[in-house]
Backbone as CSV, one residue per row, in Angstrom:
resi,resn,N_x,N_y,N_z,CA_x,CA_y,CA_z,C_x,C_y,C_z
1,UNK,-55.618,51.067,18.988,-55.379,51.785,17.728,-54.562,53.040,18.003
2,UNK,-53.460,53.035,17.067,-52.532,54.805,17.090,-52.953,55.664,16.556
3,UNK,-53.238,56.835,17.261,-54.128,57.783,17.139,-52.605,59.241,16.732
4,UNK,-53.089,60.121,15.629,-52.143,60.247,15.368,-52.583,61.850,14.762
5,UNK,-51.781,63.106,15.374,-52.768,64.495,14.713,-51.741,65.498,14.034
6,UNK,-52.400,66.201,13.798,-51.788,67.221,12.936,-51.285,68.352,14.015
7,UNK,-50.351,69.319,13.593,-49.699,69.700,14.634,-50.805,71.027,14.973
8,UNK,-50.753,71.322,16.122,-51.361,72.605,16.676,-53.099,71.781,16.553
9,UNK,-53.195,71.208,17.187,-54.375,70.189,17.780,-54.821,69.948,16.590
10,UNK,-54.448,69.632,15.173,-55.325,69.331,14.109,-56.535,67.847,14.414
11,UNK,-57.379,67.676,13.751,-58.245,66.511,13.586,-57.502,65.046,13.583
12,UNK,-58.052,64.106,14.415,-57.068,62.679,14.524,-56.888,62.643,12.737
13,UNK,-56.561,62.122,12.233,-56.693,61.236,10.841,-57.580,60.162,11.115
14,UNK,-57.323,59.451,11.964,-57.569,58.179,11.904,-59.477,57.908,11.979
15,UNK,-59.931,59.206,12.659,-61.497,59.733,12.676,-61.816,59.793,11.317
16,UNK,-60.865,60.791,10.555,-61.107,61.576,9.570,-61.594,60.654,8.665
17,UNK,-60.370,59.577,8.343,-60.719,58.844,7.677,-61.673,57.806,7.868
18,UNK,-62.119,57.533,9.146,-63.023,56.059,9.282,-64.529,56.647,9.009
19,UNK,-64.363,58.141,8.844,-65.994,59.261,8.746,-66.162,58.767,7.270
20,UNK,-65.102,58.941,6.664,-64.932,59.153,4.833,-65.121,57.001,4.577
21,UNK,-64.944,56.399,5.229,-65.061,54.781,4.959,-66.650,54.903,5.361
22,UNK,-67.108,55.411,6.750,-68.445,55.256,6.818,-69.710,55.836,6.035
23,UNK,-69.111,56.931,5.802,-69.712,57.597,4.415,-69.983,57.003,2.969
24,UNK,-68.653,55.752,2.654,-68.896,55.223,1.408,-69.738,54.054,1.702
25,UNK,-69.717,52.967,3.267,-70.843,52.251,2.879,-72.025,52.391,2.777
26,UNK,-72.603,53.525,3.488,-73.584,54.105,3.962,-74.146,54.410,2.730
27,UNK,-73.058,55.464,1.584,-73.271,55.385,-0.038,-74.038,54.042,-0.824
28,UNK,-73.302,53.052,-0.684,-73.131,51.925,-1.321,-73.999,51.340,-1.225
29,UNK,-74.790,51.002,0.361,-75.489,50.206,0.794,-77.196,50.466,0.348
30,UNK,-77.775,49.467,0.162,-79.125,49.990,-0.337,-79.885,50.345,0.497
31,UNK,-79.728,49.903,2.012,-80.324,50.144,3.236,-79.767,51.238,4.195
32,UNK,-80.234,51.153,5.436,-79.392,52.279,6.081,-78.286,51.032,6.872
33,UNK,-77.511,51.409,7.558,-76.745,51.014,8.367,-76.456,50.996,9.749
34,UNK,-75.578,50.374,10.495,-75.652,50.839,11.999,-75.341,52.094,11.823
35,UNK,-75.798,52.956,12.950,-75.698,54.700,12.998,-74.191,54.451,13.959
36,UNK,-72.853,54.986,12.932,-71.878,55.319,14.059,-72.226,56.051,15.020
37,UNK,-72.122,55.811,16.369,-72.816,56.536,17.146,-71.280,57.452,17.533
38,UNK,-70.047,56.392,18.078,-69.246,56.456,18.779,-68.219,57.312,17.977
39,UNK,-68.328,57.210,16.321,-67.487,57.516,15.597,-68.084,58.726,15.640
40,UNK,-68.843,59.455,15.436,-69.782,60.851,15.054,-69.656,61.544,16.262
41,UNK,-70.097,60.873,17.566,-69.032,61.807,19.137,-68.014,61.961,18.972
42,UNK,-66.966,60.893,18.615,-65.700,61.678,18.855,-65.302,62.712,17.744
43,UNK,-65.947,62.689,16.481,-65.045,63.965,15.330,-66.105,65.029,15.879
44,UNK,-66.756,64.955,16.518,-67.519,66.044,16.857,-67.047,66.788,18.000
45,UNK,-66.642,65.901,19.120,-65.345,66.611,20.007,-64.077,66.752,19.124
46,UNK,-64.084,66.822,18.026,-62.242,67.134,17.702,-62.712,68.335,17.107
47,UNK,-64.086,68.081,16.496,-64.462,69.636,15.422,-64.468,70.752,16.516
48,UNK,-64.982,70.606,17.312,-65.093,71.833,18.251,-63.677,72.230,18.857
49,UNK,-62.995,71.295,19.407,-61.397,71.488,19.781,-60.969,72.215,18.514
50,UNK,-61.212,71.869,17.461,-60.021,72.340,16.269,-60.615,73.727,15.758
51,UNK,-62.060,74.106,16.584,-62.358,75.049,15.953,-62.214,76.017,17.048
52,UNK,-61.543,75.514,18.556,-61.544,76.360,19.754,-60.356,77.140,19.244
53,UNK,-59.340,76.123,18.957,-57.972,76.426,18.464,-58.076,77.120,17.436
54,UNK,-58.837,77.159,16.678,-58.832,78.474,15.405,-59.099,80.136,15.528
55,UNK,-60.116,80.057,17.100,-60.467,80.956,17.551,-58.674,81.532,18.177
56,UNK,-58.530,81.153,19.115,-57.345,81.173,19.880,-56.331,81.602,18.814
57,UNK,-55.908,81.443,18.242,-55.101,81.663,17.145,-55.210,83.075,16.011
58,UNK,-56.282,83.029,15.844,-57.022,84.541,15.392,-56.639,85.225,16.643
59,UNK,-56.954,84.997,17.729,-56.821,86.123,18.660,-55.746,86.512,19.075
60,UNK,-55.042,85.381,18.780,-53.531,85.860,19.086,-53.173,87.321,17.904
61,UNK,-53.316,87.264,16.241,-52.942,87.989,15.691,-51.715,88.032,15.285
62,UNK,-50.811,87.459,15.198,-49.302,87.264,14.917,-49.401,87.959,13.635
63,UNK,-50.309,87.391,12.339,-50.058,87.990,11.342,-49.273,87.819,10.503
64,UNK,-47.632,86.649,10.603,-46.717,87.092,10.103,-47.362,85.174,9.612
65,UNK,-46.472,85.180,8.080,-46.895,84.031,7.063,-47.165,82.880,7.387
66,UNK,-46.363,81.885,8.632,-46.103,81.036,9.299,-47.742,80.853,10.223
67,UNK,-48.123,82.316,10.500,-48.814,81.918,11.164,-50.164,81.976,10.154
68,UNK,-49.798,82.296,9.458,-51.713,82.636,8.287,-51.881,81.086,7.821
69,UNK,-50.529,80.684,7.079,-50.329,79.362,6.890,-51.326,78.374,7.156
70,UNK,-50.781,78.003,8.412,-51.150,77.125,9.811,-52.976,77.181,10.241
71,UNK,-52.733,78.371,10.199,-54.300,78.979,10.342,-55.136,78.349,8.825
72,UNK,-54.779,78.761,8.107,-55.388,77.918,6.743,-55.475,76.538,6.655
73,UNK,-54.944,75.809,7.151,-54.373,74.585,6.972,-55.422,74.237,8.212
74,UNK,-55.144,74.723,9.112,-56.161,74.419,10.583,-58.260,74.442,9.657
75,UNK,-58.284,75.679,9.193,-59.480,76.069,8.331,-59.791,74.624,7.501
76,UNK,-58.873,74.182,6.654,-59.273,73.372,5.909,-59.645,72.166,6.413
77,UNK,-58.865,71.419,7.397,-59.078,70.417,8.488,-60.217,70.694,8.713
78,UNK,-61.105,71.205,9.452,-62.182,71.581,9.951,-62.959,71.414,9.012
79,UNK,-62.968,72.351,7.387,-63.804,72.056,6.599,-64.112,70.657,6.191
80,UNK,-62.988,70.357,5.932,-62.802,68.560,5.654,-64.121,67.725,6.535
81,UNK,-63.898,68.081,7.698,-64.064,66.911,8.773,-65.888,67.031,8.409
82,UNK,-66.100,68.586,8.787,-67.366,69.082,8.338,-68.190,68.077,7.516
83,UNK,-67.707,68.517,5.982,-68.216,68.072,4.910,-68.312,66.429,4.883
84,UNK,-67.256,65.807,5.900,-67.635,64.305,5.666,-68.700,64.081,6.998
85,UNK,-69.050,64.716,7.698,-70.027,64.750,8.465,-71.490,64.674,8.386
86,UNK,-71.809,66.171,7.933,-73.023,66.429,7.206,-73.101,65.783,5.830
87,UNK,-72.148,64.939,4.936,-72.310,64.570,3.883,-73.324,62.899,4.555
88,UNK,-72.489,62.056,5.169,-73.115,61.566,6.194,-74.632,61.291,6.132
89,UNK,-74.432,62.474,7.362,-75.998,62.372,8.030,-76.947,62.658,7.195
90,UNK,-76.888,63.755,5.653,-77.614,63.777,5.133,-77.845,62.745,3.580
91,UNK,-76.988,61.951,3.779,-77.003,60.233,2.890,-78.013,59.581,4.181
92,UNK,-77.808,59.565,5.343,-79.110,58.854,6.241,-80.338,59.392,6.073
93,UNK,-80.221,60.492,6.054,-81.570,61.563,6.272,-82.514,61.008,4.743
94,UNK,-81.683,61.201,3.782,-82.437,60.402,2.766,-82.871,59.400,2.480
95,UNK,-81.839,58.054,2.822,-82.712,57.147,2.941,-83.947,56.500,3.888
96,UNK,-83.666,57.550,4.760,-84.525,57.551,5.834,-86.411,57.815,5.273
97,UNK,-85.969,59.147,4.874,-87.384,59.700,3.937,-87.902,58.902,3.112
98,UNK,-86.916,58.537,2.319,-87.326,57.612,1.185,-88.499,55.738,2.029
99,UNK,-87.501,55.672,2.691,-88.317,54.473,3.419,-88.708,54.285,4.738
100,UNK,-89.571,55.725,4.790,-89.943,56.318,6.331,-91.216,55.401,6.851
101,UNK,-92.216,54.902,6.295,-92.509,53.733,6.907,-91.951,52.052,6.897
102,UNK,-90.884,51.903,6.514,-90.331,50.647,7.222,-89.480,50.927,8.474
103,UNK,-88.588,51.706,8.043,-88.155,52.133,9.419,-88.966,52.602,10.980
104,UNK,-89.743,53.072,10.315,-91.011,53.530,11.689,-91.281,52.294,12.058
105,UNK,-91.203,51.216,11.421,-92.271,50.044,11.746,-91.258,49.088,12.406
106,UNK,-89.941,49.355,12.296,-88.733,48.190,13.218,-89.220,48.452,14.811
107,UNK,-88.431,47.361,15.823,-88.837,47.712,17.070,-87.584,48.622,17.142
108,UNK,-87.207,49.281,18.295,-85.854,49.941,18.482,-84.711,48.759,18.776
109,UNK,-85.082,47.734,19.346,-83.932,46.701,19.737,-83.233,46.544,18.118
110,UNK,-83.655,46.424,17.120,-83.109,46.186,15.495,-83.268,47.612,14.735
111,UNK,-83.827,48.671,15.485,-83.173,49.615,14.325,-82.188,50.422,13.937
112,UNK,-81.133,50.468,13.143,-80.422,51.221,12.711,-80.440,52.635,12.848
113,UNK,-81.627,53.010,13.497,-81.711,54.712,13.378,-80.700,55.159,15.067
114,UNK,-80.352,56.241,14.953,-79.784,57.013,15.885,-80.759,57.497,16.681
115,UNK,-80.782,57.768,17.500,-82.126,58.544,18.881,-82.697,59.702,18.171
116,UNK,-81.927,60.614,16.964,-82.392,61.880,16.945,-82.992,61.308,15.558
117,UNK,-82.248,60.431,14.358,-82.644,60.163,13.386,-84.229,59.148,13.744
118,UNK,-84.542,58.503,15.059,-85.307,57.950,15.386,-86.479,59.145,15.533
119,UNK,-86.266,60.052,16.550,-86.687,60.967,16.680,-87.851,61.687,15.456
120,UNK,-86.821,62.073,14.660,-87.150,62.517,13.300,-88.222,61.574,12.252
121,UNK,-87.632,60.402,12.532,-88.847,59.453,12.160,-90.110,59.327,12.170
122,UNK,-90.586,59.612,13.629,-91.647,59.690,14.054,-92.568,60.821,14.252
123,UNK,-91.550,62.084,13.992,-92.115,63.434,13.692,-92.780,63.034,12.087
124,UNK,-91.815,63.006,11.260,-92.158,62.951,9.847,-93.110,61.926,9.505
125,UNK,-93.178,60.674,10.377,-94.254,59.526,9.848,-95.443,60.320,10.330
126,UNK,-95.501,60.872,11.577,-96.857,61.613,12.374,-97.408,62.785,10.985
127,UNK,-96.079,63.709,10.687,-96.947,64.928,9.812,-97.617,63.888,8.530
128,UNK,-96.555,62.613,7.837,-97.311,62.394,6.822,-98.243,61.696,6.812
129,UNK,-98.900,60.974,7.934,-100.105,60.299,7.786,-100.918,60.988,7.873
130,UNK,-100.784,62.316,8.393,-102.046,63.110,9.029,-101.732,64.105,7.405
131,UNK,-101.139,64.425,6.999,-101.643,64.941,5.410,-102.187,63.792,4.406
132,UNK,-101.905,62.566,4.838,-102.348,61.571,3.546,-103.561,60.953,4.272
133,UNK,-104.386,61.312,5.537,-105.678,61.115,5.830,-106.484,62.639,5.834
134,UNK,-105.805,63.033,5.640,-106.688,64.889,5.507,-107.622,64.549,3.914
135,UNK,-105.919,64.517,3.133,-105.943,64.467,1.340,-106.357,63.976,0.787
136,UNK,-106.280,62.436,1.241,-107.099,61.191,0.773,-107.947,59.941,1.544
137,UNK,-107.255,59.660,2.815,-107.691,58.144,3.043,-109.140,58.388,3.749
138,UNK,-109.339,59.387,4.086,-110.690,60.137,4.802,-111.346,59.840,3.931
139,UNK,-111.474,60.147,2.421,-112.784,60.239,1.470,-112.597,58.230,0.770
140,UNK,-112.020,57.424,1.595,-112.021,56.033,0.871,-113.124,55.440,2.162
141,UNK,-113.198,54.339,1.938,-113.994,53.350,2.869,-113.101,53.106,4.011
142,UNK,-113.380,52.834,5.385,-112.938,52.816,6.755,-112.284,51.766,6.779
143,UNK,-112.288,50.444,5.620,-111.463,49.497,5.623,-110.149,49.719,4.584
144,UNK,-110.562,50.567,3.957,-109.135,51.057,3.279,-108.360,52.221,3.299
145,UNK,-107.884,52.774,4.980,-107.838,53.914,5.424,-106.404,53.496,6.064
146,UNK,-105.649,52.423,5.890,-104.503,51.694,6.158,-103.713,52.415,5.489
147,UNK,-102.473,52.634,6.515,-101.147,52.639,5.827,-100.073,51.972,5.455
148,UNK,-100.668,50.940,6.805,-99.672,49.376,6.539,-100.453,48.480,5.925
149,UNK,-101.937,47.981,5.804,-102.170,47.197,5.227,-103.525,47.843,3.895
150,UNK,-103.351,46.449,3.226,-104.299,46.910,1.967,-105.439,47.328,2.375
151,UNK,-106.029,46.517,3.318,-107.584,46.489,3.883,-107.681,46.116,5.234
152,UNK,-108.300,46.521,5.842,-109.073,45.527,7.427,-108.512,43.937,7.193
153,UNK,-109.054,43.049,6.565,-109.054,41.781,5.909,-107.681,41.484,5.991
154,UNK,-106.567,42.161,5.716,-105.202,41.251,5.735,-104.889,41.410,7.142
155,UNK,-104.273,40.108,7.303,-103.908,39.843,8.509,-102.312,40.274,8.946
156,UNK,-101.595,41.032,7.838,-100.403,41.598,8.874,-100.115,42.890,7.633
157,UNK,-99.281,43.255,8.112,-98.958,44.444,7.690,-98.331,44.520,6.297
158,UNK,-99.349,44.262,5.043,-98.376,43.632,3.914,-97.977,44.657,2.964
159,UNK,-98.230,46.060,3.229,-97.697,47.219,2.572,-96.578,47.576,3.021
160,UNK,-95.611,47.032,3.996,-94.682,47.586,4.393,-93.651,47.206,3.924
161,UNK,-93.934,45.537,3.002,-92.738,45.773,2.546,-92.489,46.674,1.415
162,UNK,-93.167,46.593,0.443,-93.132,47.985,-0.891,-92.204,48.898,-0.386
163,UNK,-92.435,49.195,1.202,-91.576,50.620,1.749,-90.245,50.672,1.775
164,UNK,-89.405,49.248,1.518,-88.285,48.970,2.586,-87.272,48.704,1.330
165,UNK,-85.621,49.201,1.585,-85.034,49.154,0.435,-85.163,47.380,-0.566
166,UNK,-84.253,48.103,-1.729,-84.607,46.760,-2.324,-82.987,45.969,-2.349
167,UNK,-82.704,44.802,-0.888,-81.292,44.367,-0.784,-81.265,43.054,-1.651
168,UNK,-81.905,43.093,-2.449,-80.976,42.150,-4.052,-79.967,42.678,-4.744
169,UNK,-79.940,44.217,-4.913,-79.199,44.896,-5.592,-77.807,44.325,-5.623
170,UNK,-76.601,44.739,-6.735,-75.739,43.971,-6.812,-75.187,45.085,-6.247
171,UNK,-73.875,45.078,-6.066,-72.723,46.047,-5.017,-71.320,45.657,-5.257
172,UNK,-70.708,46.632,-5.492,-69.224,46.310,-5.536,-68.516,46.153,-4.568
173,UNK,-67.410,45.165,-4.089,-67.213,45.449,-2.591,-65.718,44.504,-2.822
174,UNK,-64.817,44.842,-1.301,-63.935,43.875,-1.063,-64.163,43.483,0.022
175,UNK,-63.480,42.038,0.017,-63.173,41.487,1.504,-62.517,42.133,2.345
176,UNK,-61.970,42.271,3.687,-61.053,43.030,4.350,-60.226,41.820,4.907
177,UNK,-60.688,40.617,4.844,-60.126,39.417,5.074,-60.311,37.810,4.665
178,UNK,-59.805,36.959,4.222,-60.040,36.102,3.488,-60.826,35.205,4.323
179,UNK,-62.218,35.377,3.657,-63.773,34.599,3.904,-63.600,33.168,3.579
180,UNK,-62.868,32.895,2.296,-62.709,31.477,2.228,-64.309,31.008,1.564
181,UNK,-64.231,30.060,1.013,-65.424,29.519,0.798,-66.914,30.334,1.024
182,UNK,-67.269,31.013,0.457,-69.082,31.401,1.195,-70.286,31.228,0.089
183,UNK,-71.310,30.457,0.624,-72.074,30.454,0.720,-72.795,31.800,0.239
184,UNK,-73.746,31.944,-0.745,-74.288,33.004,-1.759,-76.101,33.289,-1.598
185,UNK,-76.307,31.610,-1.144,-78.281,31.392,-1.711,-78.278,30.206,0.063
186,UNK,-79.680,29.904,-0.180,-79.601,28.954,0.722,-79.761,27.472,0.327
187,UNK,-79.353,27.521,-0.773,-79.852,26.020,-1.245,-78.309,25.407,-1.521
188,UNK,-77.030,26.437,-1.257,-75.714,25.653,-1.683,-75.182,25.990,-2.668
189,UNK,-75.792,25.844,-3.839,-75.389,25.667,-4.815,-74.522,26.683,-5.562
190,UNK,-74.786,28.198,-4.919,-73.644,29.534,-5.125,-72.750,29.855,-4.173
191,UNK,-71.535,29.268,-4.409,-70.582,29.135,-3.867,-69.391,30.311,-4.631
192,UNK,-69.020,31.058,-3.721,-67.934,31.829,-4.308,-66.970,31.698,-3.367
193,UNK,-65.760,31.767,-3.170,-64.022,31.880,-2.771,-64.010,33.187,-2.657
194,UNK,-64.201,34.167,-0.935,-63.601,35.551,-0.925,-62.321,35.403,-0.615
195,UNK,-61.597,36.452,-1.208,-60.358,36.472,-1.331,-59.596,37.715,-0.579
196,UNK,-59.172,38.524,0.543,-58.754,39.647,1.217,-58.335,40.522,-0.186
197,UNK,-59.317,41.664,-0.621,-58.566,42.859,-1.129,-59.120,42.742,-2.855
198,UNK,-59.463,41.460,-2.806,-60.189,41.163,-4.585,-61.315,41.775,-4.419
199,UNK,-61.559,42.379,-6.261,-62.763,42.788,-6.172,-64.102,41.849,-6.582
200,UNK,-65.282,41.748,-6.464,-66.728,41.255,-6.605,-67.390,42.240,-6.475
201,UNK,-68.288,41.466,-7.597,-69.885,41.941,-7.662,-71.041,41.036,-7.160
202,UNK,-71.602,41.348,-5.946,-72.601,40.277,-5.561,-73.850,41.210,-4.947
203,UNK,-74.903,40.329,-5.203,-76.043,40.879,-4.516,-75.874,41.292,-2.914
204,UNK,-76.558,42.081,-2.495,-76.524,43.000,-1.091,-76.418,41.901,-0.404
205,UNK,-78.010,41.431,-0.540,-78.354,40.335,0.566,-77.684,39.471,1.013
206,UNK,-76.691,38.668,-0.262,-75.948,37.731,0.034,-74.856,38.011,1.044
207,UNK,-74.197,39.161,1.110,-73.040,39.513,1.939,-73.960,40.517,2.884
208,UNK,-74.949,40.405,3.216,-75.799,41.609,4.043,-74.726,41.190,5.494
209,UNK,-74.668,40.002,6.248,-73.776,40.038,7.470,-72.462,40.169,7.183
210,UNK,-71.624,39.928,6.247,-69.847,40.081,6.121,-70.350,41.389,6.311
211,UNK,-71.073,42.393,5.759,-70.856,43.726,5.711,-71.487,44.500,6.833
212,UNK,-72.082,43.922,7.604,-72.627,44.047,9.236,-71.461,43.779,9.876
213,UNK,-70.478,42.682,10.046,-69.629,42.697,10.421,-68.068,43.067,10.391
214,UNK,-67.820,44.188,9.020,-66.795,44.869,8.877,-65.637,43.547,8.250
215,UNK,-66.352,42.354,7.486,-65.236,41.549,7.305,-65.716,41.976,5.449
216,UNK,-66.940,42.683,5.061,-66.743,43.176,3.899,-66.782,44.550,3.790
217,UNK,-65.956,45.493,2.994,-66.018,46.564,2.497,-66.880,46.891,1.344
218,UNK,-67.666,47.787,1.352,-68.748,48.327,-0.099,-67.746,49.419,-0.666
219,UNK,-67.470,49.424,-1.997,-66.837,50.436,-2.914,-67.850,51.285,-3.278
């Protein structure tokens, strides 16, 4: 891939923008997603470069228009990159909260969380069980003191799903390449023609892998 910057070490674009694409599925999606790991290191080494260079540049002092300019323009880059950053992590951070025991309950080999968003998981599942057995599950019966299940009596963990997003939802999305024929249900019978760049409306689930695999885009 051509990697391509703004002059006086500005931010790649090509980061800039794949932050602002990961940001909208991450939007879109009813679940969380893979955690860019690789994409979020590198604008994070360009933020600090572009903000070494801002320093450097102040210190120089030139003063004269050309250089305030540049300096502004450098400022805004930075803000940019920022805001699609933390816009980001805190679209994870929420859905995270929101469905903090399903996620607690994946093994790590399948979860989507990042080490620190993992991290955070298990802080926040720890404080809230121990306020929702202080508050309440203390004064119920010892068989209904579960967080994953209804009672002693069920045999797997059947409150967890309630926790976990809901991927029926419908979603707007394009192909990024022509799918051809796919398959909708498992019985056959919903058959749609993706087409590279057309738009659809289809349930999550149905395209849950095109969109694991970057061959669908979420609007």
């Amino acid at each position: 891939m051509e990697w391509w910057e703004d002059e006086g070490l500005g931010l790649k674009k090509t980061d800039v923008e794949a932050m602002r694409e990961a940001w909208r599925r991450e939007k879109a999606a009813p679940e969380m997603l893979e955690f860019e790991e690789e994409l979020v290191r590198r604008l994070r080494e360009q933020m600090q470069l572009q903000e070494d260079t801002i320093m450097a540049m102040e210190g120089d002092g030139d003063g004269d228009d050309i250089s305030t300019t540049s300096l502004q323009l450098q400022h805004m880059d930075l803000d940019r990159a920022l805001f699609l950053l933390k816009s980001y992590l805190r679209l994870r951070l929420t859905k995270l909260q929101k469905h903090l025991f399903f996620y607690a309950s994946l093994p790590h080999s399948s979860s989507p969380l990042s080490p620190q968003e993992l991290l955070f998981c298990h802080r926040c599942l720890h404080a809230t069980s121990r306020h929702l057995h202080h508050s309440l599950l203390s004064l119920l019966p010892s068989h209904y003191q579960s967080l994953s299940r209804q009672s002693t009596s069920s045999d797997h963990d059947d409150m967890l799903h309630s926790h976990s997003a809901h991927l029926d939802t419908f979603v707007f999305c394009k192909p990024t390449t022509d799918v051809g024929a796919f398959q909708l249900d498992d019985t056959g019978d919903d058959i749609v023609d993706l087409v590279v760049d057309d738009l659809y409306v289809l349930r999550y689930n149905s395209i849950r892998a095109l969109v694991q695999s970057r061959r669908i885009h979420l609007i």
